[in-house]
C-alpha positions as CSV (number, residue, x, y, z in Angstrom):
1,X,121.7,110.7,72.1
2,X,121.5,109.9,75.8
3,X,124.9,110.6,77.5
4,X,126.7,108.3,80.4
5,X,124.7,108.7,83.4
6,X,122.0,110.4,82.0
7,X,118.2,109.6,82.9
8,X,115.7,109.1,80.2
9,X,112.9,111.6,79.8
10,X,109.1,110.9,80.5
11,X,108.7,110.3,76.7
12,X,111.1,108.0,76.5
13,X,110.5,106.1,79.8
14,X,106.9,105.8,77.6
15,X,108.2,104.4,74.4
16,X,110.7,101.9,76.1
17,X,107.6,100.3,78.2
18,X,105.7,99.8,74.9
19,X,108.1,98.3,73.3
20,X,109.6,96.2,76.1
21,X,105.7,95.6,78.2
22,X,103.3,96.3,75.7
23,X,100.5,94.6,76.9
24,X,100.9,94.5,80.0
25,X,98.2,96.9,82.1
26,X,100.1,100.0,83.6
27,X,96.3,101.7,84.9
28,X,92.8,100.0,85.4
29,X,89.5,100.9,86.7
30,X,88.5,100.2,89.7
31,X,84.7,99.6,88.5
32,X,84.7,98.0,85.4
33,X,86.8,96.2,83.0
34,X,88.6,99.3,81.2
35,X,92.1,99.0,81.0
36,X,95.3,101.1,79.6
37,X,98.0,99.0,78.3
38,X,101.7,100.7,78.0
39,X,101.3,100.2,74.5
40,X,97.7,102.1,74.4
41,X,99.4,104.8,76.5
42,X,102.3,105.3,73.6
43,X,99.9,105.3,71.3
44,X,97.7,108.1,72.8
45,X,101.0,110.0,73.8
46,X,101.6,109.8,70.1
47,X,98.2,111.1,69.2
48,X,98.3,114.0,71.4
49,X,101.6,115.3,70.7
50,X,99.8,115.6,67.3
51,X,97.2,117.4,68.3
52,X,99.2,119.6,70.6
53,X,100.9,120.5,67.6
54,X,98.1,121.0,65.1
55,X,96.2,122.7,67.4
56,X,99.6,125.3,68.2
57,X,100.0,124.8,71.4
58,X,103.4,125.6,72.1
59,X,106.3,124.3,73.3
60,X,106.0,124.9,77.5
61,X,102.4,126.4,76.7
62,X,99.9,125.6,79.3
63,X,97.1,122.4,79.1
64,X,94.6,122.6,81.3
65,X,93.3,119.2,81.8
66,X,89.7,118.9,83.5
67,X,88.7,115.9,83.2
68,X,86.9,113.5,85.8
69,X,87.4,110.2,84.4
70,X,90.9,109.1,86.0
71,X,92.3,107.4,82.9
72,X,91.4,109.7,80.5
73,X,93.4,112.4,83.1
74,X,95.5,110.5,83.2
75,X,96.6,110.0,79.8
76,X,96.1,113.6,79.1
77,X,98.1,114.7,81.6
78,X,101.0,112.9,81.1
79,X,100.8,113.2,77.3
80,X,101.1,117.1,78.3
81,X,104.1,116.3,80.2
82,X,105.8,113.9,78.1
83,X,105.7,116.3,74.8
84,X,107.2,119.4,76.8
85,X,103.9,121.5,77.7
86,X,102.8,122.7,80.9
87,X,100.3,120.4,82.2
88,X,97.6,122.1,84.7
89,X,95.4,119.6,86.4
90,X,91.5,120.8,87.2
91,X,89.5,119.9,90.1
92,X,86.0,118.8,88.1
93,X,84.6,119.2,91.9
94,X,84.8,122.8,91.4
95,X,82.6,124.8,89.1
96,X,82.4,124.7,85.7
97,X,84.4,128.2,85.9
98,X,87.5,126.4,87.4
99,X,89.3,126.3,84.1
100,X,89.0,129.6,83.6
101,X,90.3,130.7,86.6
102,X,93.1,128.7,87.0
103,X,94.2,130.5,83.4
104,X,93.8,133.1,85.6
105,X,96.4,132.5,87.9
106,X,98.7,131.8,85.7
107,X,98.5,134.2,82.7
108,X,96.9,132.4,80.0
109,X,96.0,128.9,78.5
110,X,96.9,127.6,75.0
111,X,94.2,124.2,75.5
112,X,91.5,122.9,77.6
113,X,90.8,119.6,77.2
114,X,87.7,118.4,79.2
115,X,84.2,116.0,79.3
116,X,82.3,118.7,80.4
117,X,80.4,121.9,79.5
118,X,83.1,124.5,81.0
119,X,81.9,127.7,81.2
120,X,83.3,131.4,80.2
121,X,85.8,129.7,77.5
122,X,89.2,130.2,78.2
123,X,90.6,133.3,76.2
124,X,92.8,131.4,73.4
125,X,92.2,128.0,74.5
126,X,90.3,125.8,72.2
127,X,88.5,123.0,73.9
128,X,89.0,119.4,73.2
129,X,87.3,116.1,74.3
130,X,88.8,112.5,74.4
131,X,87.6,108.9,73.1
132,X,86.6,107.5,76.6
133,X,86.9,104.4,74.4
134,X,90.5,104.7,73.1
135,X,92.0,107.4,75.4
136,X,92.6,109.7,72.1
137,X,91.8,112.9,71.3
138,X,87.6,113.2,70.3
139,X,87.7,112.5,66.3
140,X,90.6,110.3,66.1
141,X,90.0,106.7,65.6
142,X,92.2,104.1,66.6
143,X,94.1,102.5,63.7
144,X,94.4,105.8,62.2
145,X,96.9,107.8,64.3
146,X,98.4,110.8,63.0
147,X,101.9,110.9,63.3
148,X,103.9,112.2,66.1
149,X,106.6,114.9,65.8
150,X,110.4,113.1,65.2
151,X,111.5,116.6,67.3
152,X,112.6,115.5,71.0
153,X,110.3,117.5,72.9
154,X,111.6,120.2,75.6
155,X,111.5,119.2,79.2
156,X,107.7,119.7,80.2
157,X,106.3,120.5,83.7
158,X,103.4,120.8,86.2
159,X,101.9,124.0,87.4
160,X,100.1,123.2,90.8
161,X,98.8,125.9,93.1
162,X,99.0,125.4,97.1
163,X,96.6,126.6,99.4
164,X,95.1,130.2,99.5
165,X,93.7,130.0,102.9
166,X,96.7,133.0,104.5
167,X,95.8,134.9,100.8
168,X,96.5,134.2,97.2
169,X,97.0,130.7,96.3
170,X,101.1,130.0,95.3
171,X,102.0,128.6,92.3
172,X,104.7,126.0,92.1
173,X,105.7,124.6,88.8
174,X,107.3,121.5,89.0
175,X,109.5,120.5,86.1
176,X,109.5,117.2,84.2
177,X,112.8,116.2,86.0
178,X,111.9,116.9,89.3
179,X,109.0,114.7,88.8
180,X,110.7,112.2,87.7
181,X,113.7,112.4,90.5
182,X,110.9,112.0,93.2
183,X,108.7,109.0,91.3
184,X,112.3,107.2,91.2
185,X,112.7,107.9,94.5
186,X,109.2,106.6,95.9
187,X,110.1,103.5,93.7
188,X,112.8,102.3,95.0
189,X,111.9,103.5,98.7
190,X,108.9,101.1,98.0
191,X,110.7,98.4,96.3
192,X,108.2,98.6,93.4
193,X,108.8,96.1,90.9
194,X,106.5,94.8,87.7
195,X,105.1,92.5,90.0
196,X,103.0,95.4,91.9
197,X,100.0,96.4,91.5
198,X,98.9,99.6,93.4
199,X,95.2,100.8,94.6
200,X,94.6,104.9,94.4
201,X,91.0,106.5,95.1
202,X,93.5,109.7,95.5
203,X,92.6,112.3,93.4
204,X,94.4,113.0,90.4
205,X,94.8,116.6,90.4
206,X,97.1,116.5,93.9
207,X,100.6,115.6,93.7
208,X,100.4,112.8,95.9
209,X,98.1,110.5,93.2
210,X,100.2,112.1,90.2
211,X,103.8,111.5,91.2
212,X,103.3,108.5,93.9
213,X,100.7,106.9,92.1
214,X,101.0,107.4,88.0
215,X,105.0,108.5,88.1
216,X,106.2,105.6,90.1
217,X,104.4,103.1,88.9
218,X,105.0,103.8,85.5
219,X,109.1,104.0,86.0
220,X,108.7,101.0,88.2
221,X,107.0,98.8,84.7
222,X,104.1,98.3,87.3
223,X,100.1,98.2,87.5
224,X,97.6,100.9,89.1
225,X,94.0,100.2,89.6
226,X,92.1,103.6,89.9
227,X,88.7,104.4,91.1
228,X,87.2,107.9,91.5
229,X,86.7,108.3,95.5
230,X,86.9,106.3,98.2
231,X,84.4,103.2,99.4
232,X,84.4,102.0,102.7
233,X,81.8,99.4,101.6
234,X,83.4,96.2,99.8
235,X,86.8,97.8,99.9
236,X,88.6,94.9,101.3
237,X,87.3,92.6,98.9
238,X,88.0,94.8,95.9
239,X,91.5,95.3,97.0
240,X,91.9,91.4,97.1
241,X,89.9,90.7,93.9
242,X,92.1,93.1,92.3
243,X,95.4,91.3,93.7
244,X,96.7,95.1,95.0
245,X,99.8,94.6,96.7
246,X,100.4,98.3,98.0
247,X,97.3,100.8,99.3
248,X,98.1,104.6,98.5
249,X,95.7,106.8,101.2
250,X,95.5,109.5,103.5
251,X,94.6,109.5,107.3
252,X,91.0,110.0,106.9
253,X,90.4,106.6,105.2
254,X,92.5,104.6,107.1
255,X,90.4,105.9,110.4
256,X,87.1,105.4,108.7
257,X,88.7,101.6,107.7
258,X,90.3,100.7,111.4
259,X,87.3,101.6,113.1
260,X,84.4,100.5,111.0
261,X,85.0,97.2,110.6
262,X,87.5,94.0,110.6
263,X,90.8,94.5,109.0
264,X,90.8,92.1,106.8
265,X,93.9,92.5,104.7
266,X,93.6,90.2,101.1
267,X,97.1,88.1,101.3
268,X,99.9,89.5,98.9
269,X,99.0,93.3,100.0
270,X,103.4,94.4,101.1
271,X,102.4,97.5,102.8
272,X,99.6,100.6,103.1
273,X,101.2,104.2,102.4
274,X,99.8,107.4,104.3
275,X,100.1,110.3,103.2
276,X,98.4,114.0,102.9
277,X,98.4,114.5,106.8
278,X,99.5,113.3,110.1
279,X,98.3,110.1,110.8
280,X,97.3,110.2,114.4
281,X,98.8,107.5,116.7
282,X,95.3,105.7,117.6
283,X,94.7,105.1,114.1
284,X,98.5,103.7,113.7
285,X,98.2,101.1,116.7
286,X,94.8,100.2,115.5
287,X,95.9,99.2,112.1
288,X,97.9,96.3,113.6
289,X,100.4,94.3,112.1
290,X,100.0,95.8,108.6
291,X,103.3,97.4,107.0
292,X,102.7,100.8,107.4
293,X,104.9,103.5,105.0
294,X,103.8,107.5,107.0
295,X,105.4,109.9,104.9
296,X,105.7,113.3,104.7
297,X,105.5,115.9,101.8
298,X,104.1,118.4,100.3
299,X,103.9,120.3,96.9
300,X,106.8,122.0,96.6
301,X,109.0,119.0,97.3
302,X,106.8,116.8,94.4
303,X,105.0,114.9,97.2
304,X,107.4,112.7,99.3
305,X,110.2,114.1,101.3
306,X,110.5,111.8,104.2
307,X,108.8,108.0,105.2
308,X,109.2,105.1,106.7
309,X,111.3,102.6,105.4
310,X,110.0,99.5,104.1
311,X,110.3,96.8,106.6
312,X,111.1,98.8,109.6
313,X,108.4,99.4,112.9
314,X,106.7,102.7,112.2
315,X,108.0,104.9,115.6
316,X,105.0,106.4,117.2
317,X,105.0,110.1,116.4
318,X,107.5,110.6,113.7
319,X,107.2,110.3,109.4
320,X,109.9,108.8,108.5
321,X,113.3,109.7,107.1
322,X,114.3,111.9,104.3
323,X,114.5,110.2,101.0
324,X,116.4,111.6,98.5
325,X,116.4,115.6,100.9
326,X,117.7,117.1,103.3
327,X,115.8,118.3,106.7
328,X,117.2,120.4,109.4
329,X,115.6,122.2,112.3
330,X,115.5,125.5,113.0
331,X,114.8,127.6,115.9
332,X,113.5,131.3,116.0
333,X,116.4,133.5,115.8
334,X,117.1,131.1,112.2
335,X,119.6,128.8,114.2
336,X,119.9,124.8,113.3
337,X,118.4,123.2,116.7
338,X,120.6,119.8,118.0
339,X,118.5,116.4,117.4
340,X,115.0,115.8,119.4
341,X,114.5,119.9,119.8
342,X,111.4,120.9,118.1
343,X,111.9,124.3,115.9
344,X,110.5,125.2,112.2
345,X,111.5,122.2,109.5
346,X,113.0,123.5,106.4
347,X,113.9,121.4,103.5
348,X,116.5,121.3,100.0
349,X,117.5,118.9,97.8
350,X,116.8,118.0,93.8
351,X,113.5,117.2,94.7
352,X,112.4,120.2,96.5
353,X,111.8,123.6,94.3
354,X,114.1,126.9,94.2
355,X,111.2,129.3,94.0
356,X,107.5,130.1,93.7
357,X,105.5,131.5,90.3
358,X,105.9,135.4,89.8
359,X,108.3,135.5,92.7
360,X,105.7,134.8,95.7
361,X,106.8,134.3,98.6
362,X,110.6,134.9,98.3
363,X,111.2,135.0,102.4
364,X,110.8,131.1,102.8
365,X,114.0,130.4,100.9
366,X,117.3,131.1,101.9
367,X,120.8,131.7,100.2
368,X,121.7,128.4,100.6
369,X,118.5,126.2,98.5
370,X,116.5,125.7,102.0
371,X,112.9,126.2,102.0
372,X,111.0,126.8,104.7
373,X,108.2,123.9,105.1
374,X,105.9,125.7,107.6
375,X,105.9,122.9,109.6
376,X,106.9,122.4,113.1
377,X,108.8,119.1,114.1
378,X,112.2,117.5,115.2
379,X,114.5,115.4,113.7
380,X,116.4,112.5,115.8
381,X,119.6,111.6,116.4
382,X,119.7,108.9,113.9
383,X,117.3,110.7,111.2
384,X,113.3,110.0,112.4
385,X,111.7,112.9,111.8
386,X,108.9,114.0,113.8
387,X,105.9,116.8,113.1
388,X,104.1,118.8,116.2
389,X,102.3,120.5,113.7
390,X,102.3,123.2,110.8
391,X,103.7,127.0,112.8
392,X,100.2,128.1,112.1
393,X,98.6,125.5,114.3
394,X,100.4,126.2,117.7
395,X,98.2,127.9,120.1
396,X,100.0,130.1,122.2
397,X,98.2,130.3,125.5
398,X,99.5,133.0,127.7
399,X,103.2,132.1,126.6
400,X,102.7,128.1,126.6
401,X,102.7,126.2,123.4
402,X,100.2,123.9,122.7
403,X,100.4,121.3,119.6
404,X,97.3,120.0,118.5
405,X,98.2,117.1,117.7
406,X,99.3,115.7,121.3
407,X,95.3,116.9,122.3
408,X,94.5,115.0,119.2
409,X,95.8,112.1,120.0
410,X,94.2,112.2,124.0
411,X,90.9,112.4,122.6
412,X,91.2,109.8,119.7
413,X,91.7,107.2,122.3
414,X,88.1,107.4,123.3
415,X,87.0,104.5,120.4
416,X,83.4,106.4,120.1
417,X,85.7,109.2,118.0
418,X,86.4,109.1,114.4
419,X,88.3,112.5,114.3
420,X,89.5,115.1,116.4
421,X,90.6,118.9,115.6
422,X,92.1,120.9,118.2
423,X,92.3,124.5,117.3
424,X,93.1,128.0,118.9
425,X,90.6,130.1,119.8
426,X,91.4,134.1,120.5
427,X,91.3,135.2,124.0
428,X,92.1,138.5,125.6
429,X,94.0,137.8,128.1
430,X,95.6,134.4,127.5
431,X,96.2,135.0,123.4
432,X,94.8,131.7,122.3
433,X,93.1,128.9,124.0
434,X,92.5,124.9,122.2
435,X,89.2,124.7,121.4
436,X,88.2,120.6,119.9
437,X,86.5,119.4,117.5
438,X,85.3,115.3,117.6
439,X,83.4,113.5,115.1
440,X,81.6,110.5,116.2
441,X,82.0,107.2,114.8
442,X,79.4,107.0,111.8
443,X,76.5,104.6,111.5
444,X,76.4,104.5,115.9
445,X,74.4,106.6,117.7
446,X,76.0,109.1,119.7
447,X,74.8,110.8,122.7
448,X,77.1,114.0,122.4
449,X,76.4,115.2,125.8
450,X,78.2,111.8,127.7
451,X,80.9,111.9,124.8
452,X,81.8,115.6,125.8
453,X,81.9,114.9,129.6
454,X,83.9,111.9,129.1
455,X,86.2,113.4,126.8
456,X,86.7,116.4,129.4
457,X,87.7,113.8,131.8
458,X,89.8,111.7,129.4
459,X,91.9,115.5,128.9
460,X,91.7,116.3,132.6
461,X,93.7,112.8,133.5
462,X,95.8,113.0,130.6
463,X,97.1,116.4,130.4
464,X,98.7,119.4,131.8
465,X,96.1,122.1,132.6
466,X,96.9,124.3,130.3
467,X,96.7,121.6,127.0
468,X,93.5,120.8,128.1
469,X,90.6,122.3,125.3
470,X,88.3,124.9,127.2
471,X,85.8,123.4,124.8
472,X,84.6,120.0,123.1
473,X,82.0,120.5,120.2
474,X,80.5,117.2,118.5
475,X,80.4,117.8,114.7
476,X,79.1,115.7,112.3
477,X,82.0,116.6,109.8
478,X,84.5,119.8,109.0
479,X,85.4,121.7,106.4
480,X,87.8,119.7,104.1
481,X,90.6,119.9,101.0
482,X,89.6,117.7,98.2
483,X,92.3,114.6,99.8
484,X,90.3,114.7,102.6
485,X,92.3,116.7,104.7
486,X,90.8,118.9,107.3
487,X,91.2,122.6,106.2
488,X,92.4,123.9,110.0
489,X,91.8,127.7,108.6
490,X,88.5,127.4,107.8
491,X,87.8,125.1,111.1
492,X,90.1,128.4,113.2
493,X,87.3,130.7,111.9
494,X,84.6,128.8,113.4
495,X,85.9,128.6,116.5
496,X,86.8,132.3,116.4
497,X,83.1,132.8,115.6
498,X,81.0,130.3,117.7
């Protein structure tokens, strides 16, 4: 029985909108008329949980869910979680041999489930499909559901790995409760009622889409429509056909939507999240009047650690403020820096995690419960917080610092840019120099020669001399993560080797 105070469990959040919303729509796709009702999500909870068990997976064994269709992930995934397994989301944009790997990583796989032909089978892991039809396990037909274990299932978790660009990718496992903590928090930060109705082309395996977009709106009793990329064509009069009244994105598609076309915001839409990355300032001011909710997180804090609060004028610069953790600042020699000095951000709090898999790692958490983000910001007097960049990104040119983003910014004014990277390049006597990376507005015709002298101009009347990039390259595109982030490693090795 659920004590005082106590906060029901995934499965039982999952059970309690069946029976009080059944037929209401918790997900629906964005490009045709398939929908998930809470009671159809019960239902193929129930039917899992089943097959879980008849097939022996474990309790806390691992479920590696590749699947590309985002309701059938969806469902499996939080089935997984909700019955006490580890759930272990796949990126279908890599190889067939993803699956595989990831077991890899993280010492075997009891179950793959998957709608498509994965390569060198999992050792111990039987394969499964899904009823794109029903959302059930492949041979089970609706109207005949096999009964679900009476057993209250363990507390289940995700196993997400961050990246592997500085070496071998860490593995954080976030539990069922930290999950949960976080979606509540996001919630309520948001003002998410049964009313809403969310839009996410966010993809599912990332912990932004799982715990912003399925986690909140599920304990929130609201709607999410989901489509399986991003489409800048139509995309305002989707959103408004589909009544969405919050937009969950990352910087990259709100640049390619402020400067492509009109902003033509359907009525009813309460505010646009951003998320994923910094969103550079030009892109802010260009979005207008539009209620705008920057956050900040990352994996190891279950996606959201600090935004903007609903209502309030985004402050040019900053993320937000912490919601539901702590953030201090830190300078080198490990001492906490007074407000508006910029040092190394470190985090704690119930949603942030104590530890990486196998012990990676260790050195970025202290006695205490802080973790060491990586990132470099400040925090201000009254609790904005504010990110110059992650410590990796700094150039140090011949003892100066240079943050990218502040270059970033500089040439992002220029309206012919869509994107700018600044990144350091080695030099033997200076230690580093910013070398930039623009990408043109698409669909206009570019003459890359006149963009690079007026964008050495622009950075000659704007900033000091030694922020100024030594070079300006016009790319059509960089190297990025599957959330459209830039990967700034990969785009540091090319300008290491031009």
């Amino acid at each position: 029985m659920q004590q005082a105070g106590e906060r029901p469990d995934l499965r039982s959040i999952i059970r309690t909108r069946a029976e009080q919303d059944g037929e209401r729509n918790y997900l629906e796709d964005a490009r045709s008329d398939r929908v998930l009702t809470y009671r159809a999500l019960d239902d193929a909870v129930s039917a899992w949980s089943s097959t879980f068990d008849a097939i022996g997976v474990p309790a806390s064994g691992a479920v590696l869910v590749d699947l590309g269709d985002p309701l059938a992930f969806a469902v499996v995934h939080l089935a997984a979680l909700a019955t006490g397994r580890r759930a272990i989301p796949v990126d279908t944009g890599q190889p067939t041999t993803e699956p595989g790997r990831l077991a890899d990583l993280i010492g075997g796989a009891s179950m793959v489930v998957s709608d498509r032909a994965v390569d060198a089978t999992v050792p111990g892991a039987p394969a499964s499909g899904i009823d794109a039809a029903t959302f059930l396990p492949a041979g089970v037909r609706d109207g005949d559901l096999p009964s679900e274990s009476p057993d209250a299932p363990g507390e289940g978790s995700v196993v997400l790995f961050t990246s592997g660009s500085t070496g071998t990718p860490k593995g954080v496992e976030l539990p069922e409760s930290q999950l949960l903590f976080v979606a509540r928090a996001v919630a309520r930060h948001n003002a998410l009622t049964s009313a809403d109705r969310g839009f996410n082309s966010l993809p599912l395996f990332h912990v932004n889409a799982e715990v912003v977009g399925l986690l909140a709106t599920l304990v929130s009793g609201a709607t999410l429509v989901l489509d399986r990329r991003f489409r800048r064509t139509g995309f305002w009069e989707l959103l408004a056909e589909r009544r969405i009244t919050w937009l969950n994105a990352v910087p990259a598609i709100l640049a390619v939507l402020a400067k492509t076309g009109p902003l033509d915001f359907p009525e009813g839409l309460r505010f646009v999240r951003s998320a994923s990355a910094p969103l550079p300032d030009p892109v802010r001011q260009a979005l207008g009047d539009v209620p705008l909710v920057v956050s900040w997180g990352m994996t190891e804090g279950a996606s959201q650690i600090t935004a903007t609060p609903l209502g309030a004028s985004a402050r040019v610069g900053t993320v937000g403020v912490p919601v539901g953790s702590e953030v201090q600042v830190r300078g080198e020699d490990g001492s906490v820096l007074p407000a508006d000095e910029v040092g190394a951000l470190w985090v704690r709090g119930e949603g942030i995690v104590h530890r990486y898999l196998f012990g990676r790692a260790a050195e970025r958490f202290d006695a205490d419960g802080w973790l060491s983000t990586g990132d470099v910001g400040s925090v201000s007097a009254d609790g904005w917080v504010s990110l110059a960049g992650r410590s990796d990104d700094v150039i140090n040119r011949g003892g100066e610092k240079v943050y990218p983003s502040e270059v970033e910014d500089v040439l992002l004014g220029d309206e012919r840019v869509l994107e700018a990277v600044v990144v350091g390049r080695p030099h033997d006597v200076l230690g580093a120099v910013p070398i930039a990376y623009v990408i043109p507005q698409p669909d206009e015709p570019v003459d890359a020669e006149a963009l690079v002298a007026d964008l050495t101009a622009r950075a000659e009347a704007r900033l000091t001399r030694f922020r100024r990039p030594v070079e300006i390259v016009v790319v059509p595109d960089l190297p990025r993560a599957p959330t459209g982030k830039v990967q700034r490693a990969k785009v540091r090795t090319m300008a290491a080797h031009p």
